[in-house]
C-alpha positions as CSV (number, residue, x, y, z in Angstrom):
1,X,-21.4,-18.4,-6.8
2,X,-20.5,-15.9,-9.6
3,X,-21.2,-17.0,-13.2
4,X,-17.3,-18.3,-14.8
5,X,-15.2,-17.0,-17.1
6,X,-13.7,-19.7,-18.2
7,X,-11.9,-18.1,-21.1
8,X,-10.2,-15.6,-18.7
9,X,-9.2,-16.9,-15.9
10,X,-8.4,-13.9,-13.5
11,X,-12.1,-13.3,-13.9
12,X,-13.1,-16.6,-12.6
13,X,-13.9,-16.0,-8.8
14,X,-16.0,-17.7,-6.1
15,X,-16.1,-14.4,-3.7
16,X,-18.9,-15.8,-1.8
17,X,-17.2,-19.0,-0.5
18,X,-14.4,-19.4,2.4
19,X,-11.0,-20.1,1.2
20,X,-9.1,-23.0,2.0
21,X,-6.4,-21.3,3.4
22,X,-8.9,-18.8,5.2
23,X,-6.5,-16.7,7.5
24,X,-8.7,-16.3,10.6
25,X,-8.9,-20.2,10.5
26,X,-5.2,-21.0,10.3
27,X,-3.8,-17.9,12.3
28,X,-4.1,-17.1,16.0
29,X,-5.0,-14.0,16.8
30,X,-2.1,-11.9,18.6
31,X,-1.6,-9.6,21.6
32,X,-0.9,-6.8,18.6
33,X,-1.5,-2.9,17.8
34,X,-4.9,-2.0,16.3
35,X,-2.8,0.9,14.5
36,X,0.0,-0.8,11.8
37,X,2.1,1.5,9.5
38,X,3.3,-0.3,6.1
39,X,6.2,0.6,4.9
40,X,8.4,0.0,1.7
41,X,11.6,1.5,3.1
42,X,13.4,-1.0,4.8
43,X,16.4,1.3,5.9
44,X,14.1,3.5,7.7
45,X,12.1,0.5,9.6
46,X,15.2,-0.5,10.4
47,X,15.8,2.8,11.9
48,X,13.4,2.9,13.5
49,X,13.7,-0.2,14.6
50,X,17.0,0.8,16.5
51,X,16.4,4.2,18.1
52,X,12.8,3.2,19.5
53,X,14.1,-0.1,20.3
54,X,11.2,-1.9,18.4
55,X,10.0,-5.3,19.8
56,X,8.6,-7.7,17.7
57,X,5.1,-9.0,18.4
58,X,5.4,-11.5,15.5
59,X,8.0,-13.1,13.7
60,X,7.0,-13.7,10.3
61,X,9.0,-15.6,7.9
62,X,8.0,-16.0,4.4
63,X,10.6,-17.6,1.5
64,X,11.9,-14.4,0.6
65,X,13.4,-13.6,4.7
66,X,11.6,-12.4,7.8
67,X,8.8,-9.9,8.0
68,X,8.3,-9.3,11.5
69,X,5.5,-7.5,12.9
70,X,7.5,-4.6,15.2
71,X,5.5,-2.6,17.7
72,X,6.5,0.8,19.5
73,X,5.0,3.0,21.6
74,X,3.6,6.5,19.7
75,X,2.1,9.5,21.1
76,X,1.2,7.3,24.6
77,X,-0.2,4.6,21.9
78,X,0.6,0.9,20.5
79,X,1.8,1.3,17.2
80,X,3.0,-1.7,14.5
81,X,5.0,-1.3,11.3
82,X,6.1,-4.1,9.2
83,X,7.9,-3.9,6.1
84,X,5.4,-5.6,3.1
85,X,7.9,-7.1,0.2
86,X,7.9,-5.8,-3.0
87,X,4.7,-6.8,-5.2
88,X,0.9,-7.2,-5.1
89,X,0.7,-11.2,-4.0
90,X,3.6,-11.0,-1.1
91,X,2.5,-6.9,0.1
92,X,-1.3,-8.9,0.1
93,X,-0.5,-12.0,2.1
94,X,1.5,-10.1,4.5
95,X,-1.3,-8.1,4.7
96,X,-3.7,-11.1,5.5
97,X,-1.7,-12.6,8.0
98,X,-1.6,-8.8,10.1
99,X,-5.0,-8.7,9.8
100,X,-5.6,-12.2,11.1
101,X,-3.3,-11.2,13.8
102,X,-5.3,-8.4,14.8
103,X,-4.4,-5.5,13.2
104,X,-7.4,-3.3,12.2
105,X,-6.4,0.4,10.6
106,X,-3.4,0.6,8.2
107,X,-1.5,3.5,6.3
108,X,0.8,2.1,3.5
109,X,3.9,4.7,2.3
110,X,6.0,3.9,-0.5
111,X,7.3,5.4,-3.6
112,X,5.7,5.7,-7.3
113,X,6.7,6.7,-10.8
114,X,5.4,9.7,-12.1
115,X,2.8,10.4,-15.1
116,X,2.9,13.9,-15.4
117,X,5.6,16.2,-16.5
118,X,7.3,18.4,-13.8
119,X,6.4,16.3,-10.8
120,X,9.3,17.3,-8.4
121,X,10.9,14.0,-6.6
122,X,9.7,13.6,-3.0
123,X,6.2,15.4,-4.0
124,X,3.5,13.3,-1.9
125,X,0.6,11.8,-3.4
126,X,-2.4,10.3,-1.2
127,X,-4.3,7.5,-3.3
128,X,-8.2,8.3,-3.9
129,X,-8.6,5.5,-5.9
130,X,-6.7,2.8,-8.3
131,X,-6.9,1.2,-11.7
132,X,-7.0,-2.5,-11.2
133,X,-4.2,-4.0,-14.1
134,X,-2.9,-6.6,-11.4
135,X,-4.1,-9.7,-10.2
136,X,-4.3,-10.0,-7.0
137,X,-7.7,-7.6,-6.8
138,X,-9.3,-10.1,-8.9
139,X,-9.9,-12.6,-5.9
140,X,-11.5,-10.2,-3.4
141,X,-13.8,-7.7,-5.6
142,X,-15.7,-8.5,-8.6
143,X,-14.2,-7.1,-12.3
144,X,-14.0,-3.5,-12.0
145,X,-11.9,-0.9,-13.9
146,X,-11.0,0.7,-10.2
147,X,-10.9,0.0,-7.0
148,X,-11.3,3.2,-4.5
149,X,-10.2,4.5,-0.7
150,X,-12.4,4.7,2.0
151,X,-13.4,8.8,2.2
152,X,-13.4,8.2,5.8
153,X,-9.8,7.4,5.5
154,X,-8.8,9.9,3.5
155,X,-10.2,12.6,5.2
156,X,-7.9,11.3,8.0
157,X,-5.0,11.3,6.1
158,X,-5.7,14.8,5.2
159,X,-6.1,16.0,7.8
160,X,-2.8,15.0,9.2
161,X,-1.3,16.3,6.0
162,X,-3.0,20.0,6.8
163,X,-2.0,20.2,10.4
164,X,1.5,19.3,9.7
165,X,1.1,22.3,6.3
166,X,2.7,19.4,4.2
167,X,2.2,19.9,0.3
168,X,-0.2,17.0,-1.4
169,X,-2.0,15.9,-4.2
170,X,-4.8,13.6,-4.2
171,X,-4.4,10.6,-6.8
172,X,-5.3,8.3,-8.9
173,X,-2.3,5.8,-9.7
174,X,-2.3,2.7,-11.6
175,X,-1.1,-0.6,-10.4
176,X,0.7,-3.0,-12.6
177,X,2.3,-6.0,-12.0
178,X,4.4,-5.5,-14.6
179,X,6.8,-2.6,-14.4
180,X,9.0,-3.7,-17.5
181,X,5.7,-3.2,-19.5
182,X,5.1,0.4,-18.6
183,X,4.9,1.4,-22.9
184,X,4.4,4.7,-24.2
185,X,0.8,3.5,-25.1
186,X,-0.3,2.6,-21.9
187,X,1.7,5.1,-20.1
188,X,-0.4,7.5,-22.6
189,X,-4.0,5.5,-21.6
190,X,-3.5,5.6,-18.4
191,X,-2.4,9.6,-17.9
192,X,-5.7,9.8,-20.2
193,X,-7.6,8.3,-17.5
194,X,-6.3,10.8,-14.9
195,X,-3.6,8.1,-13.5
196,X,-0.9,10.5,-11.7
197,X,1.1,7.8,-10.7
198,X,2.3,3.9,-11.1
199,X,2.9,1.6,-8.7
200,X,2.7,-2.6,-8.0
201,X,0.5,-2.7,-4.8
202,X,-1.9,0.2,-4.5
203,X,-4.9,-1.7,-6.1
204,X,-4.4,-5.1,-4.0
205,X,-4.7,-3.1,-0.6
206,X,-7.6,-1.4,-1.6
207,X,-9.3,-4.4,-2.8
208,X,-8.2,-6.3,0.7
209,X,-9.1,-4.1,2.8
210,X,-12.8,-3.8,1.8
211,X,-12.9,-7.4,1.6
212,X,-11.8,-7.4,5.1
213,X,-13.4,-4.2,6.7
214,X,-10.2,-3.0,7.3
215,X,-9.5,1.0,7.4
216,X,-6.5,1.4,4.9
217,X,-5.1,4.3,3.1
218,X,-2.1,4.7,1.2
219,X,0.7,7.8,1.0
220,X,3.2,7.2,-2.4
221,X,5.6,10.0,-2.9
222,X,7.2,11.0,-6.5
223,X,10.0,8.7,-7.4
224,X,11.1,7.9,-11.4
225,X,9.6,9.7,-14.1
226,X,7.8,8.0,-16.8
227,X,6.2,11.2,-18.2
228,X,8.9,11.9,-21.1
229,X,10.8,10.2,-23.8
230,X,12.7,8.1,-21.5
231,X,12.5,7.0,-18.0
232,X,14.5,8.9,-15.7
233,X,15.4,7.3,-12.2
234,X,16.3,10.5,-10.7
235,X,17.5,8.4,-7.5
236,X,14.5,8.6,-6.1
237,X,15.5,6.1,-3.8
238,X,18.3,8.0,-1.9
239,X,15.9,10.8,-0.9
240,X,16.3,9.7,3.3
241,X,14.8,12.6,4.6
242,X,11.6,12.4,2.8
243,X,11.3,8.7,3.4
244,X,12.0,9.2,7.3
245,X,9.8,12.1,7.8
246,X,6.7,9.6,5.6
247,X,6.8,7.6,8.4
248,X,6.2,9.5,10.9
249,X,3.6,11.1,8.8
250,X,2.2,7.8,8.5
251,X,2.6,7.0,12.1
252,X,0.4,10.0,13.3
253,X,-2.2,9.6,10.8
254,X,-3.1,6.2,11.4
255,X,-3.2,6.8,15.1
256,X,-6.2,9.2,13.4
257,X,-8.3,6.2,12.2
């Protein structure tokens, strides 16, 4: 067992034993894709959903609503997509549970702010590697500044990125749990650090997915700017097009790993 911390807390983890609530114990495992697509944009799951005539595999319910598991048929293969909740400790458990289910290679898309001046909305960044200010990280790797992709993955990912000649830059982004405390200061450490982009979840895959020996890599594309005096939204949020056409990025690049 690791050495406490018992004046911090989040450092004080047993990463050798098997939790109490250990997911392969508690969950059966499903007749599910190997190939899962995670995806913050609910309004184009549920698009999805609808034209492909999705079927769920399994219906998961947690106390925020339903989660289902969906699966389709892409490219003459199984493929799942689930929408993970907003926030390390929900995206994480949702996570978990597909895992337990059976689901074994993963590409997460979402949206980020932006660091850097002159980052144009809808700009796609693919995660090399994440600063660990969260939690959730904390329970499946030792204390680290960063947590990082698997290159294996994210020569994939690039790959699909090349063939379709889509625009990209490789990242580092910082994970928070705490977007109301973005400050100038830290904003201003982090770009320091070569952080592009910030984000809740980024870290907490990363960190799962190694516990797990899980492939998993993660697409975020420019949303809100954080990189000047004051935050700009920019409606990041109503840019459909990009967010459809991310999943089906997503969708062919996992069928990769």
């Amino acid at each position: 067992m690791e050495k406490p911390h018992p004046a911090y807390p989040i450092l004080d983890h047993d990463y050798l034993s098997e939790a109490k609530i250990e997911p392969t114990r508690v969950i059966q495992p499903r007749d599910v894709p190997e190939h899962c697509v995670i995806s913050f944009f609910r309004e184009v799951n549920e698009k999805v959903v609808h034209e492909k005539q999705a079927r769920i595999v399994v219906p998961s319910r947690w106390e925020d609503g339903a989660h289902p598991l969906y699966e389709i048929e892409h490219q003459g293969n199984r493929l799942g997509f689930f929408h993970p909740g907003v926030g390390a400790p929900l995206a994480v458990g949702l996570l978990e549970e597909a895992i337990a289910f059976g689901c074994k290679k993963f590409v997460v898309i979402g949206g980020a702010g932006v660091l850097e001046k002159n980052q144009e909305v809808g700009k796609l960044f693919l995660v090399e590697s994440a600063v660990r200010d969260e939690g959730v990280s904390y329970h499946y790797l030792p204390p680290a500044p960063e947590v990082h992709a698997d290159p294996a993955v994210i020569q994939a990912l690039e790959t699909t990125l090349r063939e379709r000649a889509i625009p990209y830059q490789k990242a580092k982004t910082w994970t928070t749990d705490a977007p109301y405390r973005e400050t100038q200061t830290l904003i201003d450490r982090r770009r320091a650090e070569g952080c592009c982009t910030v984000e809740m979840e980024a870290a907490s895959f990363l960190a799962v997915a190694q516990f797990r020996n899980v492939k998993l890599g993660q697409i975020l594309y420019a949303g809100d700017d954080l990189s000047g005096e004051k935050w700009e939204n920019r409606g990041w949020q109503s840019r459909a097009e990009v967010r459809a056409s991310m999943f089906w990025l997503a969708a062919e690049a996992c069928l990769k790993l």
